[in-house]
N, C-alpha and C positions, 0 to 999 in steps of 0.2 A: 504494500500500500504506500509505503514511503516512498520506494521507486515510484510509480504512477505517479505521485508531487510533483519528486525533484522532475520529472520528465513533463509534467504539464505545465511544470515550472520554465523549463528550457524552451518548449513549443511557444508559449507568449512572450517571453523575451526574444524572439529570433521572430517572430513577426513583429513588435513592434521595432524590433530594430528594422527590418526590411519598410516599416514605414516611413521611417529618417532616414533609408537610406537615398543618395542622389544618383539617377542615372549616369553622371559623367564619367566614371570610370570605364562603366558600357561599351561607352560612344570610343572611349582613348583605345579599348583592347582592340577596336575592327581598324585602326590605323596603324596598330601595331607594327612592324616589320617581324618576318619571321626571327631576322638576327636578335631582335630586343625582348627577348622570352623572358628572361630576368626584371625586366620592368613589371609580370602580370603577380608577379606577387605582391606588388603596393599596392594594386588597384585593389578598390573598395568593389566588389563584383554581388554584393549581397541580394540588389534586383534583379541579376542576370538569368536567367531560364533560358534560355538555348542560344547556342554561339555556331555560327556555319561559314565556313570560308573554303567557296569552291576554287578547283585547279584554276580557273582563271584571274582568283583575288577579290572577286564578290563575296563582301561579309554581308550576313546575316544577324543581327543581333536583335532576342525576343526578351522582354521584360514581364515579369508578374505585374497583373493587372492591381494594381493599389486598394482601386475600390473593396476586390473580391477578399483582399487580404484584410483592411477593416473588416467586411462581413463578416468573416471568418474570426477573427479577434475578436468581433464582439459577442459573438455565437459561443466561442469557448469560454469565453470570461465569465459567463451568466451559468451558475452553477445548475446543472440538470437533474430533476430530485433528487439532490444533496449531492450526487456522483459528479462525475467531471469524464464521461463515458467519450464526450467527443471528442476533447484533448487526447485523451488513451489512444484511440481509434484513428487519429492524424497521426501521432507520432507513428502507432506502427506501420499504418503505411507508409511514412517518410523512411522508416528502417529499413522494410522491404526493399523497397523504390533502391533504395544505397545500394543494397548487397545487389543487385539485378545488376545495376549499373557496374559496381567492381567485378561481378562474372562477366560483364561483356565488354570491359574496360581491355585493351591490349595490353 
């Protein structure tokens, strides 16, 4: 039960941070040069949801949608008879979502 907290703890600090976060770091990684990889570690990439840069140099950069992200925070925030079921139920799919992505990571 303490885990579910500290984990539904982490789930609304990590959207509200993605609330203040700014897209400008977004915008700097799709000018990036391949040589300056070293630079993606400063960038603030916390709205960042999908990066594409096709053979020709055409980046793609998708942002989480802000609005859905309040909805979302404020949907978790509001205790659900007395449980906190929805927090639970985000985080593990964010867990999932990870491990899918590390088995199909190269």
């Amino acid at each position: 039960m303490e885990q579910a907290r500290r984990d539904r703890r982490a789930v609304l600090r990590q959207l509200r941070r993605m609330l203040r976060s700014k897209p400008n770091d977004a915008v700097k990684l799709a000018f990036l040069d391949k040589n300056e990889t070293d630079a993606v570690d400063g960038l603030d990439l916390t709205l960042l949801s999908e990066f594409k840069r096709s053979s020709s140099g055409v980046a793609e950069v998708k942002l989480w949608d802000r609005l859905k992200i309040l909805e979302l925070l404020d949907r978790l925030s509001a205790p659900e008879g007395g449980e906190h079921a929805g927090a639970e139920l985000l985080y593990q799919a964010l867990e999932q979502r990870a491990e899918r992505e590390e088995v199909h990571d190269p």
